[in-house]
GUMISE-658252 format. One line per 8 residues: number of its first residue (from 0); their letters; for each residue x, y, z of C-alpha. Coordinates in steps of 0.5 Angstrom, whole numbers, plus 500, padded with zeros to 3 digits. Layout:
<atoms>
NUM = a = X/Y/Z ~ ...
</atoms>
This chain:
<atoms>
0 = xxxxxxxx = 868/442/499 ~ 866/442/506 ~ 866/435/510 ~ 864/435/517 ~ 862/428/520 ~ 860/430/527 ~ 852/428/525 ~ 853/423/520
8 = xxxxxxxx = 860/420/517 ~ 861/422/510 ~ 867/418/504 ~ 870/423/500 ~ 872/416/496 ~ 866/418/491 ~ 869/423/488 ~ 877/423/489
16 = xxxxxxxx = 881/420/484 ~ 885/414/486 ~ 891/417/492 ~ 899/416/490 ~ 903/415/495 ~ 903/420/501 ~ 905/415/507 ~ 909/418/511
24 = xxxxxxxx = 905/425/511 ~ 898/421/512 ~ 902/417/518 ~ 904/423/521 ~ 898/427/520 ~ 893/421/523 ~ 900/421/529 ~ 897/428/530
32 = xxxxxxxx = 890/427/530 ~ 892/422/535 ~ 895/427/540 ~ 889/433/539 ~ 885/428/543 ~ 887/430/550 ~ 889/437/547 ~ 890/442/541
40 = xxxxxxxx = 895/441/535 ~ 897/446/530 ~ 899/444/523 ~ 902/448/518 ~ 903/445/511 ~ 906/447/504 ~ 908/446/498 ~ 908/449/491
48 = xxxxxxxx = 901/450/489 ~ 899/443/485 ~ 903/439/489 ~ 897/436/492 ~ 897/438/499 ~ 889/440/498 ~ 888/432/496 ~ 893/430/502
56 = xxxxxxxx = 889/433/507 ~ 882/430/504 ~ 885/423/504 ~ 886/425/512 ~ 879/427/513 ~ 876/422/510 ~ 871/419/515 ~ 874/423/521
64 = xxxxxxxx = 870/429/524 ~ 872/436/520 ~ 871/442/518 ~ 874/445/512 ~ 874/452/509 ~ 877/455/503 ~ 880/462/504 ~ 879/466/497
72 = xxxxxxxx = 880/473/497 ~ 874/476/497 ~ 872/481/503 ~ 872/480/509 ~ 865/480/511 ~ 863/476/505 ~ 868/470/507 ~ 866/471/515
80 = xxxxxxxx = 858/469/512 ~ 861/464/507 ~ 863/461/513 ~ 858/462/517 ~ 853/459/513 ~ 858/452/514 ~ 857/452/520 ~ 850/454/519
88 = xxxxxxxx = 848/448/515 ~ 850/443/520 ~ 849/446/527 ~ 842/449/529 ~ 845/454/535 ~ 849/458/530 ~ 847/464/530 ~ 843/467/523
96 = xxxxxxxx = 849/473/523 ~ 856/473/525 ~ 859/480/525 ~ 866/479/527 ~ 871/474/526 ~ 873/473/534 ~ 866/471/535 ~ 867/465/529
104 = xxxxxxxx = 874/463/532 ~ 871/462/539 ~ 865/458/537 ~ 869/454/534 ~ 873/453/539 ~ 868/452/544 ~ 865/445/539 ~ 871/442/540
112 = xxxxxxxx = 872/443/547 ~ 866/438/546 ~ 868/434/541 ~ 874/432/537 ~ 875/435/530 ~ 880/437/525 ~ 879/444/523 ~ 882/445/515
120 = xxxxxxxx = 883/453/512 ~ 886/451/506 ~ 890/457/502 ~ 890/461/509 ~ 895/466/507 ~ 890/469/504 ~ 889/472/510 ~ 894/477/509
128 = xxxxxxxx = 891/480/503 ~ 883/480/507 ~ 883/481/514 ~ 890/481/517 ~ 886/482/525 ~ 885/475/523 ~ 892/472/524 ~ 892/475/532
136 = xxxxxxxx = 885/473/534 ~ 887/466/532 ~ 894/467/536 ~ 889/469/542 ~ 885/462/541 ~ 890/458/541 ~ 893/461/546 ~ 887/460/550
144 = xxxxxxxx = 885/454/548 ~ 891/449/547 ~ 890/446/553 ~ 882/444/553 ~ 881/443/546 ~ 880/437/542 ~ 883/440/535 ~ 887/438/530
152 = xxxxxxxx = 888/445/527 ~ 890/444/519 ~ 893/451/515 ~ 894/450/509 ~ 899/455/504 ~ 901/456/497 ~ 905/462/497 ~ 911/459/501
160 = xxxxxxxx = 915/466/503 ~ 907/469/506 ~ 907/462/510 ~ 914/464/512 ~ 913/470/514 ~ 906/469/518 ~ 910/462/522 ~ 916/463/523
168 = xxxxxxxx = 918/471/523 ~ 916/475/529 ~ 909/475/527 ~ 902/474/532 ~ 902/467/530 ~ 910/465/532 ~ 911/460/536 ~ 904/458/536
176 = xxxxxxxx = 905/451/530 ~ 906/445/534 ~ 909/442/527 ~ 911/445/519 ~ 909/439/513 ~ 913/441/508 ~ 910/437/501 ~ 915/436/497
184 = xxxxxxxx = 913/433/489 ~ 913/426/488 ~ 919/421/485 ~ 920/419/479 ~ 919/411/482 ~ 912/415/484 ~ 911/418/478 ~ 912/412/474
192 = xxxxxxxx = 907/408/478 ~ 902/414/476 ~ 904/413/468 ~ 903/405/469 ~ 896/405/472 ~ 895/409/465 ~ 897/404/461 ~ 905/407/460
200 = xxxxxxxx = 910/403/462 ~ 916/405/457 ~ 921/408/462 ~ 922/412/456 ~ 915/414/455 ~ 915/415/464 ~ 922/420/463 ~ 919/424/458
208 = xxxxxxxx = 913/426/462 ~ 917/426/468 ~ 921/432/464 ~ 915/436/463 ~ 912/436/469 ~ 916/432/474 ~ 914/430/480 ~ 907/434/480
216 = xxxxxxxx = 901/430/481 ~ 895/435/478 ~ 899/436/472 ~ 898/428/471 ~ 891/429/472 ~ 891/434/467 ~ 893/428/462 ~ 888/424/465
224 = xxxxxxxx = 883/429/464 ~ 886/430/456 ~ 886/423/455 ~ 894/425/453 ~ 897/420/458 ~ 900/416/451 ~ 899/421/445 ~ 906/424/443
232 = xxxxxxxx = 910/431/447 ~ 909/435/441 ~ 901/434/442 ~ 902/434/448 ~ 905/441/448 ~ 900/444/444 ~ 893/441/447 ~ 896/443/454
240 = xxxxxxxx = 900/450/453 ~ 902/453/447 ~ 894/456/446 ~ 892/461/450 ~ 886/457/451 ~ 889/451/453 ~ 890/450/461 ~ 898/451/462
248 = xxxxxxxx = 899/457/457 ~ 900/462/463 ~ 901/457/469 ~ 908/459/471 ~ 905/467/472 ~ 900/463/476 ~ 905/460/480 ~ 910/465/482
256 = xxxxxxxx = 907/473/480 ~ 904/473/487 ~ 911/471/491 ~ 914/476/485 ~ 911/482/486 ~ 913/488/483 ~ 919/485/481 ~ 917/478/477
264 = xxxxxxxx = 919/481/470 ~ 926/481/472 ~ 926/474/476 ~ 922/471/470 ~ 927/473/465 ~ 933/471/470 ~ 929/464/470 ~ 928/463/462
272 = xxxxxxxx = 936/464/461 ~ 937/458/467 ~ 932/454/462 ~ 935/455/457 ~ 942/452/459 ~ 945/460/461 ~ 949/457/468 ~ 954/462/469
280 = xxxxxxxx = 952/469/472 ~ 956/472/466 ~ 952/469/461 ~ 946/471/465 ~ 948/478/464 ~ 950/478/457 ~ 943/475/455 ~ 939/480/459
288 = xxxxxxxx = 944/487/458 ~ 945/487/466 ~ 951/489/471 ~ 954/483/474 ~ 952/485/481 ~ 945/486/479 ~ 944/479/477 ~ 947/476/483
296 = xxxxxxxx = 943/481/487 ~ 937/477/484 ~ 939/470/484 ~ 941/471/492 ~ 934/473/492 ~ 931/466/487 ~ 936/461/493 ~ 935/463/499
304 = xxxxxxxx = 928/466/499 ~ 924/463/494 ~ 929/457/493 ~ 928/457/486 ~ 934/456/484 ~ 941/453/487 ~ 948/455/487 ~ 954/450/486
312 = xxxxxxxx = 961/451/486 ~ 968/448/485 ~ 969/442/490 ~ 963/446/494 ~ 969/452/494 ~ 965/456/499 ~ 969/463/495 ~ 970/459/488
320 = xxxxxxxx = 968/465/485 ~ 968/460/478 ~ 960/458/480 ~ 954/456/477 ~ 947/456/477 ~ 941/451/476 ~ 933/452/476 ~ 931/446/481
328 = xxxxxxxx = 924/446/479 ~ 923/441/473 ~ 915/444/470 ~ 918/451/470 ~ 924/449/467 ~ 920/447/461 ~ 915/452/462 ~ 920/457/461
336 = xxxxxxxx = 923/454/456 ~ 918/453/451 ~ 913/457/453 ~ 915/464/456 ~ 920/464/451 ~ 915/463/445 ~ 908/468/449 ~ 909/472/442
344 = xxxxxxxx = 909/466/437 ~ 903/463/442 ~ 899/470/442 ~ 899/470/434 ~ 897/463/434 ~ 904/461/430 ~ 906/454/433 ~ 910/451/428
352 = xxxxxxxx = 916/455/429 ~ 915/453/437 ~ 914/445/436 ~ 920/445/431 ~ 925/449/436 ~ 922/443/442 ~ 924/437/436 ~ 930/439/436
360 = xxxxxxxx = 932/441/443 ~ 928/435/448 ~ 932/431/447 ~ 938/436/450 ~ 933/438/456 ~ 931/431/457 ~ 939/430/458 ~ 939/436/463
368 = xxxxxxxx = 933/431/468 ~ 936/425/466 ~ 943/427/469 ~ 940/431/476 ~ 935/425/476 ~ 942/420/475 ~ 946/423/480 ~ 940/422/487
376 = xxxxxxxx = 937/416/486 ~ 945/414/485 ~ 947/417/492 ~ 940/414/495 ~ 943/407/492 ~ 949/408/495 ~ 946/410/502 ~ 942/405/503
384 = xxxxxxxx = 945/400/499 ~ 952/402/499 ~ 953/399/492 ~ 960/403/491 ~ 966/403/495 ~ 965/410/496 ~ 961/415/502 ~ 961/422/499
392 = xxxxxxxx = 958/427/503 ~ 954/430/496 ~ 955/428/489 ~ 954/434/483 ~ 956/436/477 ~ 964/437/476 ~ 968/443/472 ~ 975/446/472
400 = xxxxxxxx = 978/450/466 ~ 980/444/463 ~ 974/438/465 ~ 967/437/465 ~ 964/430/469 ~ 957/429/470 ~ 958/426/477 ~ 964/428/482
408 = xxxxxxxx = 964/426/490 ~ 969/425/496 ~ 969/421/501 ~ 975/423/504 ~ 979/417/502 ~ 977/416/495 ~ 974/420/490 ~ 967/419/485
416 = xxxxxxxx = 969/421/477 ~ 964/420/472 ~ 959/420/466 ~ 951/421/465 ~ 948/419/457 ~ 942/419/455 ~ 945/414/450 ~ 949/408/450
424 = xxxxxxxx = 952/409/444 ~ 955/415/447 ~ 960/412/451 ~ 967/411/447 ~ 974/410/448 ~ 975/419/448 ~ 970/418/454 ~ 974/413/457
432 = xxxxxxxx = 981/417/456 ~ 978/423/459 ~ 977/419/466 ~ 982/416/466 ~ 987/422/465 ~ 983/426/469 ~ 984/421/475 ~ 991/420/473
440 = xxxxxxxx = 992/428/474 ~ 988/427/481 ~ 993/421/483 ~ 988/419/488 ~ 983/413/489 ~ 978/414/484 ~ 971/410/484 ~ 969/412/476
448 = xxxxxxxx = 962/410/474 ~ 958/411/468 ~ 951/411/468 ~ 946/410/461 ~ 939/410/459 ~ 939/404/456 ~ 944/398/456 ~ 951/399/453
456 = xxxxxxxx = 951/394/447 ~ 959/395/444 ~ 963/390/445 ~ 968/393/445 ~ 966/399/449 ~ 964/394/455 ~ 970/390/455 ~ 974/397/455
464 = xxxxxxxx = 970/399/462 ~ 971/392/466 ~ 979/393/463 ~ 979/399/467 ~ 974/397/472 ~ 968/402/471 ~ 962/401/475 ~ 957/401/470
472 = xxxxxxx = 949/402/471 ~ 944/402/465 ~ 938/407/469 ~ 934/401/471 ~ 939/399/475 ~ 939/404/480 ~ 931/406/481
</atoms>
């Protein structure tokens, strides 16, 4: 899509779908607009690809004066005369020929010297690949023009350690970037606005899709496309990735190949074994028949380059060695888990050992979603609602050689203690006992919580937790 409205206002509302959401980063876009009349502004947003930063800007666009390029990885001079050929469609004094990517920029600059005007190359780490001189022409550009031009300069990347590396490394465009959008997905109070405009509104119909494709918004398109918003999972994950037709079979490699490299295969399998539940690295090790200190080598790499994955320790013990491992992206942790695993099976057209594996496995993954999903939206409640006498600084997941809890935190003073079910039935006297001698053992002021899907209806169990004055929560509560 090319939008440029300096001759006649165009609305992209004919062909854009309805627009969830977004408001603090279309206001902060518009904010920006604002400042690029009286100079340059310098953009950058990213985002994992499907996040919806592509639809953002389009809404941001929208009725402004804009330009927008798509960078493919095609060569160099192919995409220099695509783009020459937009320019041509809306200005007469362009050139039939541009021959050099210094002469594209500086014509652009010098039209929004007379004009306002957003300026959007889409994918621009991709530069990378097709001409890298571009990268130090830009810098010329900016440099030269940011106090006389009326642009607001939007680029647009995918590949998070690319865009890294070109912004903020020493690298011909550091320091050039006025503002970083970094998009994130979309909440589950976001997600379930999106299910109920489709006619879902049963919260456990919107957790089970939130379980598969988390807070991506294009991977809520794909339902729409399918008419799949309201059929069961398991049609869902044959139409839409348990076929090699079908459009999220290789999704994961089209994903994360490219910020791989060479080494995606080991990087894939270490992701498959968090997938499953493989949370310690010796589990991790034994599973793939690798030393310790290769595996650490890699998940050091998955946290703090690709942020993939996150680390968690003992009470946030900085040397705990007793630590543990988690996938933090939701659609890949499915994908992993249903679909990487199975390529073999999928390949050969075998799908019902897959769909009985997923029927009876779901419900545990789900189980996983609904605990990491409990534990925020409990902490953005007591931030901001102070719903508990309790202040902690993070609240995760508890273990020690004799405990496990869902939910653990300090606020120096007290301590939170407690448990995440799917099911209300799951909550029971040994369930209680075990918090109560827990907080027995810690002999310190306890906050204990319990957290269900749904409401708790034994009597008994109910009059148990008042007695030994939990703080109990059915999902709704805390939304």
């Amino acid at each position: 899509m090319i939008i440029l409205s300096s001759i006649i206002p165009v609305s992209i509302d004919s062909f854009m779908k309805k627009f969830y959401n977004r408001k603090n980063e279309l206001a902060s876009l518009n904010k920006h607009f604002a400042i690029a009349k009286n100079n340059l502004f310098v953009e950058v947003m990213m985002g994992r690809r499907r996040i919806g930063k592509t639809e953002l800007v389009k809404k941001h666009i929208d009725k402004k004066q804009a330009l927008y390029f798509y960078v493919t990885k095609k060569s160099s001079q192919i995409i220099l005369n695509d783009f020459t050929g937009i320019l041509k469609e809306q200005f007469s004094f362009v050139p039939a020929e541009i021959s050099n990517w210094e002469d594209f920029f500086n014509l652009i600059f010098e039209l929004s010297k007379k004009q306002k005007l957003i300026v959007v190359f889409d994918e621009f780490q991709n530069f990378n690949s097709v001409d890298k001189s571009v990268f130090s022409i830009l810098q010329k550009k900016i440099d030269e023009y940011k106090n006389k031009s009326k642009m607001h300069l939007i680029l647009i990347g995918s590949i998070q350690t690319l865009m890294e590396k070109i912004f903020t490394q020493k690298e011909p465009l550091y320091g050039r970037v006025d503002n970083f959008i970094y998009l994130k997905p979309f909440s589950f109070n976001e997600v379930a606005l999106i299910c109920g405009d489709h006619k879902v509104k049963n919260a456990e119909s919107v957790l089970n899709l939130f379980s598969v494709f988390g807070g991506v918004a294009k991977y809520y398109d794909f339902l729409e496309k399918f008419s799949l918003f309201n059929k069961p999972l398991e049609v869902i994950l044959k139409e839409l990735f348990i076929s090699r037709d079908t459009p999220l079979y290789k999704e994961g490699e089209n994903l994360l190949i490219e910020e791989f490299g060479q080494d995606y295969e080991r990087y894939f399998d270490i992701l498959f074994c968090l997938s499953i539940g493989k949370t310690k690295i010796s589990e991790i090790a034994s599973l793939m028949q690798l030393p310790v200190t290769t595996v650490s080598k890699y998940l050091s790499v998955l946290i703090k380059k690709y942020k993939l994955a996150e680390k968690r320790n003992l009470r946030n013990k900085k040397n705990s060695k007793d630590n543990r491992y988690y996938l933090r992206d939701i659609f890949l942790r499915f994908w992993f888990r249903y679909v990487y695993k199975n390529y073999t099976k999928i390949e050969i057209d075998s799908y019902q050992p897959i769909l009985d594996d997923f029927k009876k496995t779901f419900a545990s993954h789900k189980g996983f979603i609904f605990e990491e999903l409990s534990r925020k939206l409990l902490y953005k409640k007591i931030l901001e609602e102070k719903i508990l006498p309790c202040q902690p600084r993070k609240i995760s997941n508890y273990w020690d050689k004799k405990y496990e809890f869902d939910i653990y935190g300090e606020d120096g003073r007290n301590f939170l203690i407690g448990e995440i079910k799917l099911s209300g039935k799951a909550i029971n006297k040994k369930l209680i006992g075990k918090i109560e001698e827990f907080v027995d053992f810690r002999n310190k002021n306890a906050v204990k919580v319990i957290i269900t899907f749904d409401k708790i209806t034994d009597v008994k169990i109910k009059k148990l937790l008042k007695q030994k004055n939990f703080y109990v929560f059915a999902f709704k509560d805390i939304l």
